[in-house]
C-alpha positions as CSV (number, residue, x, y, z in Angstrom):
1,X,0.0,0.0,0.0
2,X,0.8,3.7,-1.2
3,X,0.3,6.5,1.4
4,X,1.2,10.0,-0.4
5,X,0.5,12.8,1.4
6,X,-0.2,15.9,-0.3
7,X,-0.6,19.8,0.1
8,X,1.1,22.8,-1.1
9,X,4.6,23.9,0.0
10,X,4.6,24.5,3.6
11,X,1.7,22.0,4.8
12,X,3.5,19.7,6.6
13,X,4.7,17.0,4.7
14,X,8.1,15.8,5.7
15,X,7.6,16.9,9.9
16,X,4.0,14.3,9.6
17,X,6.0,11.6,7.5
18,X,8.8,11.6,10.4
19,X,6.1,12.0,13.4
20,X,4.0,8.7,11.3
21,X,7.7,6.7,11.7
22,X,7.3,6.6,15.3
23,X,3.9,4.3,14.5
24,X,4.3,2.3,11.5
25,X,7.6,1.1,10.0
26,X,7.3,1.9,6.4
27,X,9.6,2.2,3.0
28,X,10.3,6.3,2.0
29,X,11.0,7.4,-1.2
30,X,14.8,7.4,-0.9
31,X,14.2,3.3,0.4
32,X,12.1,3.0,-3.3
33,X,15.0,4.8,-5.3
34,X,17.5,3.0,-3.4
35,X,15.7,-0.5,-4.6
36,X,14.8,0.1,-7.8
37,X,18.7,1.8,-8.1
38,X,20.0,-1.8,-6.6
39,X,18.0,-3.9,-9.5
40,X,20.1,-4.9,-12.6
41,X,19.9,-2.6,-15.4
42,X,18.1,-4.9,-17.4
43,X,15.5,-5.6,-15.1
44,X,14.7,-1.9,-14.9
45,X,15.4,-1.7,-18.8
46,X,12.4,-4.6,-19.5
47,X,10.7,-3.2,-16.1
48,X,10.2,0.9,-18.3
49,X,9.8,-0.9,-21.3
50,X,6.8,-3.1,-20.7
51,X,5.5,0.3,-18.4
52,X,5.8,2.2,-21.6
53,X,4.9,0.0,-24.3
54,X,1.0,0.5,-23.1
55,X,-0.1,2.9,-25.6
56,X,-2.9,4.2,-23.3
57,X,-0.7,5.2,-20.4
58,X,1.7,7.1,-23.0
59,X,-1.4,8.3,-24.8
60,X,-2.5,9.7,-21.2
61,X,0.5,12.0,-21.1
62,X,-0.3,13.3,-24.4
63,X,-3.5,14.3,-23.6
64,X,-3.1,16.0,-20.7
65,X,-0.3,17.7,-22.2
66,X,-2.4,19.0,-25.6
67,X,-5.5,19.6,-23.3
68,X,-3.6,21.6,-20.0
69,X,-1.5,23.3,-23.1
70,X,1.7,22.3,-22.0
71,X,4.1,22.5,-24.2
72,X,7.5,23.3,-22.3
73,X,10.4,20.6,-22.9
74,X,11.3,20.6,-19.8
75,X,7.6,20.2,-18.6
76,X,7.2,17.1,-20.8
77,X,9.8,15.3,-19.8
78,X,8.7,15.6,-16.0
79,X,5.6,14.4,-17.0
80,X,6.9,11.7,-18.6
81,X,9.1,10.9,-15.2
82,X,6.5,10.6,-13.3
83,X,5.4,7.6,-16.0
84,X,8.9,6.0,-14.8
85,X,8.3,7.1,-10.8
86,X,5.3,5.0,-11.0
87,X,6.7,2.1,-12.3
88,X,9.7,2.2,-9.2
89,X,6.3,1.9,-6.8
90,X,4.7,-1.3,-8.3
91,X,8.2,-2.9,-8.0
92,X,8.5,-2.5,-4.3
93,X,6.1,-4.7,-1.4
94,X,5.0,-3.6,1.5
95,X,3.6,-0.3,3.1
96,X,4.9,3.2,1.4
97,X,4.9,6.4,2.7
98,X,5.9,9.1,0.5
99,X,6.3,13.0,1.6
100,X,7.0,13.6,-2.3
101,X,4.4,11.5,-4.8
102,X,3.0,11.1,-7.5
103,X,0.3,14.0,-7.2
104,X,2.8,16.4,-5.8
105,X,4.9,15.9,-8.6
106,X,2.3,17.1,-11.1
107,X,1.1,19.9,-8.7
108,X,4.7,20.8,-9.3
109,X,4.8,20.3,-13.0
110,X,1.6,22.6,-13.5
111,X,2.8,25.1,-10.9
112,X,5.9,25.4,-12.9
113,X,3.5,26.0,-16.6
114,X,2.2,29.1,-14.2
115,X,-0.9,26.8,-14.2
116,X,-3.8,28.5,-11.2
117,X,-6.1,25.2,-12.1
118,X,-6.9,22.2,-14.2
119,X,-10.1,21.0,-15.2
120,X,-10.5,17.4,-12.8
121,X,-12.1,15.9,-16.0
122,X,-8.6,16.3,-17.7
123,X,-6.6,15.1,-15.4
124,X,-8.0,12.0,-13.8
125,X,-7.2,9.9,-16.8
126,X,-3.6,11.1,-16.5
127,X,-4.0,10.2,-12.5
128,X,-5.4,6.7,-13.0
129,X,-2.9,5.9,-15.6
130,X,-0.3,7.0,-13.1
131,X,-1.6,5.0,-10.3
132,X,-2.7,2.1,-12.0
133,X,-1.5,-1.2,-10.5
134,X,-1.1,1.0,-7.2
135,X,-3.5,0.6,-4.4
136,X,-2.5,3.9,-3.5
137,X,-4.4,6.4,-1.0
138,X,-3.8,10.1,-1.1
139,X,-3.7,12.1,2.6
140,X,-4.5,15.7,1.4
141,X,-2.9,18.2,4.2
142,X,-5.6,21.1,4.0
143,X,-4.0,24.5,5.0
144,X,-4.5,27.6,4.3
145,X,-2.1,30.2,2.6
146,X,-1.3,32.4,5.6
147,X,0.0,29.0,7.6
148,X,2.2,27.4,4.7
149,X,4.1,30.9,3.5
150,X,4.8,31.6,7.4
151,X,5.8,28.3,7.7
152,X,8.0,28.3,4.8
153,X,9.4,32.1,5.6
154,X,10.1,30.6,8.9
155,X,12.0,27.2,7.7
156,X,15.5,27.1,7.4
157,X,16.0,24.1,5.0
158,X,13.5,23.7,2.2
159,X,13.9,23.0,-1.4
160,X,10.6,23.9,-2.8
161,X,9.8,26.4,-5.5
162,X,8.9,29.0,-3.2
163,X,11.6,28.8,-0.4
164,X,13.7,31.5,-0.5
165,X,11.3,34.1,-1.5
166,X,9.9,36.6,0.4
167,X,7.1,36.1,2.8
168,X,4.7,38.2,0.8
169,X,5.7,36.7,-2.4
170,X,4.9,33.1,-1.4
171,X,1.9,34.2,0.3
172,X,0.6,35.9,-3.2
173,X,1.6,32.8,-5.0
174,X,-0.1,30.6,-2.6
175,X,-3.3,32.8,-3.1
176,X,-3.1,32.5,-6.7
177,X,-2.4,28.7,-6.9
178,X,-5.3,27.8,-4.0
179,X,-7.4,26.3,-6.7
180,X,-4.5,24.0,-8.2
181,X,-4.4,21.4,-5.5
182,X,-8.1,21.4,-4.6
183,X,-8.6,20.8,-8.5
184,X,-6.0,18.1,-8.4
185,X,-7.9,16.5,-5.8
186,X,-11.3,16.2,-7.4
187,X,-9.1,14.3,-10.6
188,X,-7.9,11.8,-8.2
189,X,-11.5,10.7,-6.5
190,X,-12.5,10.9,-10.7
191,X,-9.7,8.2,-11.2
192,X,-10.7,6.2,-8.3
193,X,-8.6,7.1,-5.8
194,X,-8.9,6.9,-2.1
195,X,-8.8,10.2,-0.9
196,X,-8.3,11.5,2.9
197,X,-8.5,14.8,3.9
198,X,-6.4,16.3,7.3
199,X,-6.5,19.9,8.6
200,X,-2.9,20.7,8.0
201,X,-3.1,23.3,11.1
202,X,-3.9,20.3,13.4
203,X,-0.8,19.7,16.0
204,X,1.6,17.2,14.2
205,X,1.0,14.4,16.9
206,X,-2.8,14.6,16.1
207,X,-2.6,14.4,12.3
208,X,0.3,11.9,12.8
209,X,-2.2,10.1,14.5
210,X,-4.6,9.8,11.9
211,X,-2.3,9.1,9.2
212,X,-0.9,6.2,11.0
213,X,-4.3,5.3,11.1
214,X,-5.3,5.6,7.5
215,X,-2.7,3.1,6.9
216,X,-4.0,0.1,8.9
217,X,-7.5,0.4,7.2
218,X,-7.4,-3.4,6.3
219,X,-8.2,-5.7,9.2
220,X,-5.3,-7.8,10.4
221,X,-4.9,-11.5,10.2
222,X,-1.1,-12.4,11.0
223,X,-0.4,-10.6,13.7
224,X,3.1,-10.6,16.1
225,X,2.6,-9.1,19.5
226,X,6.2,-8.5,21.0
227,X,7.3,-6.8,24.2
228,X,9.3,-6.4,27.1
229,X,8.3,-8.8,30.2
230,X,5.7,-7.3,32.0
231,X,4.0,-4.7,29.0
232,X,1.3,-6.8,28.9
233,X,1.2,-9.1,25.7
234,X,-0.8,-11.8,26.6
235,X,-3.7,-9.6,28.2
236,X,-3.4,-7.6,24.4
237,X,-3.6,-11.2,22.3
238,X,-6.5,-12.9,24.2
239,X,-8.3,-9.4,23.4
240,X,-7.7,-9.3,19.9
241,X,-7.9,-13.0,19.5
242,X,-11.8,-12.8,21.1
243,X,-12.4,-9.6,18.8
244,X,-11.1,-10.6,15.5
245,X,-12.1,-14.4,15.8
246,X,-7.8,-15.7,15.5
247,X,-6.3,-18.7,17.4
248,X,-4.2,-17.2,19.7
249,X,-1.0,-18.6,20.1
250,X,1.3,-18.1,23.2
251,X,5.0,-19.0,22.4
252,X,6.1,-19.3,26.2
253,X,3.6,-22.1,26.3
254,X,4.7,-24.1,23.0
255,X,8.8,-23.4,24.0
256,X,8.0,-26.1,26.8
257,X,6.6,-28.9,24.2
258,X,9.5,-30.3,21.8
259,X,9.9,-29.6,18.1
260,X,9.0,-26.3,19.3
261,X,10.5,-24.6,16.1
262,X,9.2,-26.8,13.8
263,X,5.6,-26.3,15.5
264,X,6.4,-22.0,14.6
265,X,6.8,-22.9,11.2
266,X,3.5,-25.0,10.8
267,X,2.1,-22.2,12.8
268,X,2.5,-19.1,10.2
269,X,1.9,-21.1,7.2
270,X,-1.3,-20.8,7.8
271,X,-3.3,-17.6,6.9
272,X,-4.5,-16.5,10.1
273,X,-3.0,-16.2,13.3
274,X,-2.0,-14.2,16.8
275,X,1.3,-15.4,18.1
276,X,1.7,-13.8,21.5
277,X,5.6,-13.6,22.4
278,X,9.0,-13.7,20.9
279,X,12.1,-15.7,20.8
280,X,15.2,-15.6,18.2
281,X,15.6,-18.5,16.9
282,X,11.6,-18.5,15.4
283,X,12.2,-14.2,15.3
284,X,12.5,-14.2,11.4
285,X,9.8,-17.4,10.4
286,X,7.1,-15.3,12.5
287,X,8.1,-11.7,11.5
288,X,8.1,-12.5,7.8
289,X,5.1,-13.9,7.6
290,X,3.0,-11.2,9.7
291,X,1.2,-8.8,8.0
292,X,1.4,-6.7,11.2
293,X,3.6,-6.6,14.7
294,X,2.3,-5.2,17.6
295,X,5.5,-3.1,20.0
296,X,4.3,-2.5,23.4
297,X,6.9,-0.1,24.2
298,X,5.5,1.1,26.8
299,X,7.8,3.3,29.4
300,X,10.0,1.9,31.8
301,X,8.1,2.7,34.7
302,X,4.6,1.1,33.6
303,X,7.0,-1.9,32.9
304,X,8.7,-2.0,36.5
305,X,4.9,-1.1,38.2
306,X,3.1,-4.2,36.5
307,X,6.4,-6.6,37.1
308,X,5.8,-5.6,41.0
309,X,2.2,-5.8,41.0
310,X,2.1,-9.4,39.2
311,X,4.8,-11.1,41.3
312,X,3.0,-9.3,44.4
313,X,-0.4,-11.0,43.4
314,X,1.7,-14.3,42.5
315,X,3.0,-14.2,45.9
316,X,-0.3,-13.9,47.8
317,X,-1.7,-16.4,45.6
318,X,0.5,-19.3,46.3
319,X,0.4,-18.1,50.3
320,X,-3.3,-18.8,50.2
321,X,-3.0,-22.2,48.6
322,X,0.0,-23.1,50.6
323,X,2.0,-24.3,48.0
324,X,5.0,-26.4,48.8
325,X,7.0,-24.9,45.4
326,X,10.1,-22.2,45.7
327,X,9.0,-19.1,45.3
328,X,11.1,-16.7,43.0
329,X,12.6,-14.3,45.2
330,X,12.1,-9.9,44.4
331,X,15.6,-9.8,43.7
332,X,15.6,-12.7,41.1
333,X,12.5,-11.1,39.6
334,X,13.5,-7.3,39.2
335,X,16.7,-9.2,38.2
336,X,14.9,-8.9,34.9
337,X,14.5,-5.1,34.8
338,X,18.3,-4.3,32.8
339,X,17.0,-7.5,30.7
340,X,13.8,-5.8,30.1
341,X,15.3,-2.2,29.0
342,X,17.8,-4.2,26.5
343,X,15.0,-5.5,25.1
344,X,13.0,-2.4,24.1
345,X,16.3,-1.1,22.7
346,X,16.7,-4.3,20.3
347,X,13.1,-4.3,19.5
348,X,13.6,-0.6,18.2
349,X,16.4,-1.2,16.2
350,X,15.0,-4.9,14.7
351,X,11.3,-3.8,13.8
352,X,12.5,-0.8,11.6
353,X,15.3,-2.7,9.7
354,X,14.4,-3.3,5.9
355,X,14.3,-7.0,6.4
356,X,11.0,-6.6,7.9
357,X,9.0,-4.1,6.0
358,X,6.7,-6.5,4.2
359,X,4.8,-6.1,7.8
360,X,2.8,-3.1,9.5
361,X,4.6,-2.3,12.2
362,X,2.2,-0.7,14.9
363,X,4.3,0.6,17.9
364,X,2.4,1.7,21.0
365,X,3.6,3.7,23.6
366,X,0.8,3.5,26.5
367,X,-2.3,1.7,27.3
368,X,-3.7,4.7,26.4
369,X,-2.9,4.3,22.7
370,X,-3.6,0.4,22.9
371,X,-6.7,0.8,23.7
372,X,-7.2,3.6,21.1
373,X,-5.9,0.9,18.4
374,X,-7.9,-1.8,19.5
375,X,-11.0,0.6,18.9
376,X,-9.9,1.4,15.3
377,X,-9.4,-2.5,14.5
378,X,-12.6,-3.8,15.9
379,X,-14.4,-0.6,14.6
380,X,-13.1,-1.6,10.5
């Protein structure tokens, strides 16, 4: 899945795509150039070939060029790049979060003809030829003129088209252009594209929020639940095991059985699943096949509190029976604690590595936003 966001300059593109890594681990648009840079040459040779040898798609371009009256070399061959963009997307799996797509790029191409608007009925064939074989979804950042030039005047690094100009000048331009991306807008839900629209002015935690969102819209069915001891995994799994009608698996249970790695495997070649734990030598078999992984990362002291409290109540419990067994001792148990803060360290750094990006990655950092996920699941 695509997830481009899209506004004018100044809306808040590349601050929401950083704020949307902290919840789902996704490929960016330098990951997709470095990919489709690392196939051979004559992949990518037959790859444009067979992208460009469909007359309508090329015939698409033309069209739009004759009927938006562009007729600017330069112009034209952009066009024609973002034929060749296109094709880097369908070559790459998993979920894609671009700051700089499609759309923007032929916001850009028409801003650049001094083009205030274009007729939706135009451009949506252009559109779906771009995004065809795509399942694309296009997050439009909605802000008005007076937000993005003072945001823009205020930034020091940018590299669009109106950085560096004065804060009345982009402001003027902005005012002229404000048709441009609500036209381009109307083209894409003409093409068929999914289109959500977010209040650019929102705090970037909130319209992080519903980005993140926006990209778990399908319910789902292989799902990894990892965590430090004590973040509350198991309670998490039986939940969404009841809700979403998945055998729950729990991996401390099936370590204690033999051929426990072999059991993993028969496990996740199935389609549907919750596997509630983690261990390293099944890490890769479970994480590859999961279309999403659940991080409790919840902070250190929630951690600690719920480690004391379940030992506490483990305590009291096996006083009132009696029970002959040894009893861990609190030392032996919050011997666990620098264990469980090297875990939420490796989880970081494992979840967001390349190898497993074929997976939603949904990191939560309180109950708080569990709870608030679990809503949105059952809800779709």
């Amino acid at each position: 899945m695509v997830v481009e966001l899209f506004g004018v300059p100044g809306s808040g593109k590349s601050t929401l795509a950083a704020a949307v890594a902290e919840h789902v681990a996704f490929s960016t648009r330098h990951d997709v150039a470095g990919q489709w840079q690392r196939q051979p040459i004559l992949r990518k040779g037959l790859a444009l070939a067979a992208d460009h040898a469909r007359p309508w798609r090329v015939g698409a371009v033309l069209r739009f060029a004759v009927s938006a009256r562009i007729a600017r070399p330069d112009s034209l061959s952009r066009l024609s790049r973002i034929l060749a963009k296109s094709c880097r997307l369908r070559s790459v799996k998993g979920a894609i979060l671009l700051d700089q797509g499609l759309l923007q790029e032929l916001w850009s191409v028409l801003y650049a003809a001094h083009k205030t608007a274009v007729d939706p009925a135009v451009a949506a064939p252009l559109i779906r030829a771009i995004y065809e074989g795509i399942d694309a979804r296009i997050v439009y950042l909605e802000v008005d003129a007076e937000t993005a030039s003072g945001r823009i005047a205020d930034r020091l690094h940018g590299n669009s088209r109106l950085d560096g100009l004065e804060a009345a000048q982009i402001h003027e331009d902005l005012v002229r252009t404000s048709a441009l991306p609500d036209s381009l807008i109307e083209a894409a839900r003409l093409a068929g594209i999914k289109v959500q629209s977010i209040d650019g002015s929102l705090p970037t935690r909130a319209a992080a929020d519903a980005i993140a969102a926006s990209m778990m819209t399908a319910t789902p069915r292989r799902i990894s639940i990892v965590g430090s001891t004590g973040s509350g995994k198991t309670h998490l799994a039986r939940r969404l095991a009841t809700g979403l009608g998945l055998k729950l698996y729990e991996l401390d249970e099936l370590r204690r059985k033999p051929g426990f790695v072999d059991a993993v495997r028969k496990i996740v070649a199935a389609d549907e699943w919750i596997i509630d734990g983690h261990y390293r030598d099944v890490r890769n078999t479970i994480w590859k096949r999961a279309d999403t992984v659940i991080w409790l990362n919840y902070p250190a002291s929630t951690i600690i509190a719920q480690l004391f409290r379940r030992f506490a109540g483990k305590r009291r419990h096996r006083n009132d029976r009696r029970e002959p067994r040894p009893q861990a001792t609190w030392s032996a148990r919050f011997g666990r604690i620098p264990k469980t803060l090297r875990e939420r360290r490796e989880y970081g750094r494992l979840l967001r590595s390349p190898e497993y990006r074929g997976a939603t990655l949904v990191e939560l950092r309180s109950r708080e936003d569990a709870e608030e996920w679990l809503n949105h699941v059952f809800a779709s």
